[in-house]
C-alpha positions in Angstrom: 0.0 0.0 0.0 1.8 3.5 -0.8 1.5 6.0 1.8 -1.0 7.9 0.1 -3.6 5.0 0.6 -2.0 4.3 4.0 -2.7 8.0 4.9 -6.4 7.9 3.3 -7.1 4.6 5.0 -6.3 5.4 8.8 -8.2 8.8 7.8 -11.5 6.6 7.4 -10.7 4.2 10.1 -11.0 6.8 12.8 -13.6 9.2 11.0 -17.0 9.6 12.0 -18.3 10.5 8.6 -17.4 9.2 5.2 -14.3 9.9 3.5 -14.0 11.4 -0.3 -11.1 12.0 -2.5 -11.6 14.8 -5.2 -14.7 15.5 -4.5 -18.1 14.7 -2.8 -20.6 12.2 -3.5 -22.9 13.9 -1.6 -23.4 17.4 0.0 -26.3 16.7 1.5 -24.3 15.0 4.5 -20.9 15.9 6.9 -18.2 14.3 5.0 -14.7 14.9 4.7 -13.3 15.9 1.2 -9.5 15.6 0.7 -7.5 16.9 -2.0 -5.3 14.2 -3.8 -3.1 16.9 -5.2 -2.5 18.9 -2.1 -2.1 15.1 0.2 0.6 14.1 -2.6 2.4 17.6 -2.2 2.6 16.4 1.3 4.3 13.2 0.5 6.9 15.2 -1.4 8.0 17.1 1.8 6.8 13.8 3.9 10.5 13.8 6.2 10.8 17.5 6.6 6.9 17.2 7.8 7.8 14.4 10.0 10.7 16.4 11.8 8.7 19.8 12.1 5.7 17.3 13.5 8.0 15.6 16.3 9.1 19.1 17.2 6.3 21.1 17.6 3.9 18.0 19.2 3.6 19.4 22.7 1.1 18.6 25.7 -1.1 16.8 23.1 -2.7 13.4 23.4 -1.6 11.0 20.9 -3.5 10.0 17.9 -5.6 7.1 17.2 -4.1 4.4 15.7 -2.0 6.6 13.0 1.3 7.9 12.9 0.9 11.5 14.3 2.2 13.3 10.9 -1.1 12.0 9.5 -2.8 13.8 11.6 -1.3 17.5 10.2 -1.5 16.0 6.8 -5.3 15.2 6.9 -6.2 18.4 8.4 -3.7 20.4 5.5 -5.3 18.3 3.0 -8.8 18.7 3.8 -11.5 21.2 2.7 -11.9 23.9 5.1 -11.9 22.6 8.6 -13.9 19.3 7.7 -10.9 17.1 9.8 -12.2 18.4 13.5 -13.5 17.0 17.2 -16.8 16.4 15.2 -15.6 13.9 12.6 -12.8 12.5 14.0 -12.8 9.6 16.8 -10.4 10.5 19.1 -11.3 9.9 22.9 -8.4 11.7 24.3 -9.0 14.9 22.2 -11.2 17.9 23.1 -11.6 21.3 20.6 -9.0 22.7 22.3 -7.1 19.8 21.0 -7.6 20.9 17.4 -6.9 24.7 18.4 -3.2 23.4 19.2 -2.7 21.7 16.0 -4.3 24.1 13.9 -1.2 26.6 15.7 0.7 24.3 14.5 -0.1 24.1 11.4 0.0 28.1 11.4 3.5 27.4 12.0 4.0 24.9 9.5 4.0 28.5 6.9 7.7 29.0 7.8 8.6 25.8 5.9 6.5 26.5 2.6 7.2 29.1 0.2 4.3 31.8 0.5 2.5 30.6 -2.6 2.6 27.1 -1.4 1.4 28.3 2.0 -0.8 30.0 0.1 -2.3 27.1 -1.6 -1.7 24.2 1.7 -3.1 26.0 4.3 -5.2 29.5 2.9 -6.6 31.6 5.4 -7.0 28.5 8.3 -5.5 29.0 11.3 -6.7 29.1 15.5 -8.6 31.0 15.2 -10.7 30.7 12.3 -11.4 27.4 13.4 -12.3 28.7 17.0 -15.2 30.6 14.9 -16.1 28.2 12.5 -16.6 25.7 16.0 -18.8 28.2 17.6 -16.3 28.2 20.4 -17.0 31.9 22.0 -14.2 33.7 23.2 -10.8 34.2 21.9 -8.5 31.4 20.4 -5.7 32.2 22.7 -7.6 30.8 25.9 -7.9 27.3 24.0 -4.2 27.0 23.9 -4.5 26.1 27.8 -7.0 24.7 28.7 -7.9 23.8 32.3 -7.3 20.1 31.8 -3.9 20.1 30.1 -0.4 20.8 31.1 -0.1 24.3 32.8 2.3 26.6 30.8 5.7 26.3 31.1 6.2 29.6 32.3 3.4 29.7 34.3 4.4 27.2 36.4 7.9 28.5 37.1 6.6 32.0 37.9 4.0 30.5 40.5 6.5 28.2 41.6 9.0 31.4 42.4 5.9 33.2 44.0 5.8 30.6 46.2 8.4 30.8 47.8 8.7 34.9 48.1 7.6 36.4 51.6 5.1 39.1 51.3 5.7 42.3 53.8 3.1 44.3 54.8 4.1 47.9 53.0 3.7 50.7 55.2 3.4 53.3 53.1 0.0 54.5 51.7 0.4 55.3 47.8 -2.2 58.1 46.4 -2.9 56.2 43.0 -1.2 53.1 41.0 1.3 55.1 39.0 3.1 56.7 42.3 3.1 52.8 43.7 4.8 51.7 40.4 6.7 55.1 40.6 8.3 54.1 44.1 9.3 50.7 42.7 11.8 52.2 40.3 15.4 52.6 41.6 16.4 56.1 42.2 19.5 57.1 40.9 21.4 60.4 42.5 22.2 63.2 40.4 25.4 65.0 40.4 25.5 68.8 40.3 28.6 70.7 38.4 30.0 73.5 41.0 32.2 75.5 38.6 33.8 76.6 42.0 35.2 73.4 42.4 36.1 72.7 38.8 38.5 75.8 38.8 40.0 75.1 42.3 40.4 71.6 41.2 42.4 72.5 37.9 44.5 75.5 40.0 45.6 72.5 42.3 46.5 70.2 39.2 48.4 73.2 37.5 50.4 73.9 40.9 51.4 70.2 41.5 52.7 70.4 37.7 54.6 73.7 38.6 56.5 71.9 41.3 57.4 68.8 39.6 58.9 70.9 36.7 61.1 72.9 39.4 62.1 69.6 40.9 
C-alpha cells in the first residue's frame, strides 16, 4: 500500500463520517473531502513534515491508531476545517485539541514558500477554526486549557511566587502610578559647581609647577 492510501485509509478508520477524495458524492451529509493533489504535495515534503511534526507536538494526546504526521497532513489536506472533534474519533482529544494543532499548522507557513502556503493552508489558522466551532471567546484561551499541562512559564513563575515572603508595606500610595513610581530605583544626580572645577584644575596646574622645578 503507498502511503497515500495508508494516509487515506487510517483517515477513514477513525472518522465519523465518510471519506471522499476529489470531490463529494454527496453534500447533503458531513463528509470529509480531501485533495489528492495537495495530500501528494505532502508526501513530497513527507520527512521535513515528520521532523517539524516531532518538534512542535507538545502537551497533546496522541492519535488514534496513526502515525501523528497524518494527523497534520489530513487536516492540510482537507477542505476547510472538515478534519475536526466532530468527525474524527479520538477519545483523548477535546476542541482545544484541534486549536493546538491548527497553531501548529499556522506554523507549518515557515517551511512552505508563501504561494505554497498560500495554496496548503489558505486563510485557516486558531482562530478561524475557534469561529467556525462556535467556540466563543478568543482562540488564545484554548491554547490552555484547564485540563492540560499548565504553561511552562506559568508554572515556574507561580512556583518562584511561592516561595517569596510578602511584607506588609507601610506606606500608603495616592494612586497606582506613584506605587509603580516608588518601585523604580532612584539614581542620585550630580551637580557641576564650577567653584570646584576651577579650584580643582588650580591644584593640578600647581602640582605640575612643582614637579617641573624639581
Amino acid at each position: 500500500m503507498s502511503i497515500s492510501n495508508n494516509i487515506i485509509a487510517s483517515l477513514k478508520t477513525v472518522s465519523n463520517v465518510p471519506v471522499f477524495v476529489g470531490q463529494r458524492e454527496s453534500v447533503a451529509q458531513d463528509s470529509i473531502l480531501l485533495s489528492s493533489v495537495k495530500l501528494n504535495e505532502l508526501i513530497v515534503m513527507y520527512d521535513d513534515l515528520y521532523a517539524f511534526t516531532y518538534s512542535t507536538w507538545r502537551h497533546l494526546p496522541d492519535p488514534p491508531d496513526c502515525e501523528k504526521t497524518f494527523v497534520l497532513m489530513w487536516m492540510v489536506s482537507a477542505e476547510n476545517y472538515d478534519v475536526n472533534h466532530f468527525t474524527i474519533k479520538w477519545p483523548e482529544a477535546t476542541s482545544n485539541t484541534f486549536v493546538h494543532l491548527w497553531s501548529i499548522v499556522d506554523r507549518l507557513r515557515t517551511l512552505l514558500e508563501s504561494n505554497n502556503a498560500d495554496w496548503l493552508v489558505g486563510p485557516r489558522n486558531p482562530v478561524g477554526y475557534s469561529e467556525t466551532m462556535n467556540m466563543p471567546g478568543a482562540a488564545d484561551q484554548h491554547l490552555y486549557p484547564s485540563e492540560a499541562v499548565i504553561a511552562p512559564h506559568v508554572e515556574v513563575f507561580s512556583s518562584n511566587l511561592s516561595r517569596m515572603e510578602p511584607k506588609a508595606m507601610r506606606v500608603s500610595y495616592d494612586s497606582n502610578f506613584f506605587f509603580m513610581l516608588s518601585l523604580t530605583m532612584s539614581r542620585p544626580k550630580r551637580m557641576i559647581d564650577p567653584n570646584q572645577m576651577t579650584m580643582r584644575n588650580e591644584q593640578i596646574a600647581s602640582a605640575m609647577t612643582t614637579r617641573n622645578k624639581k
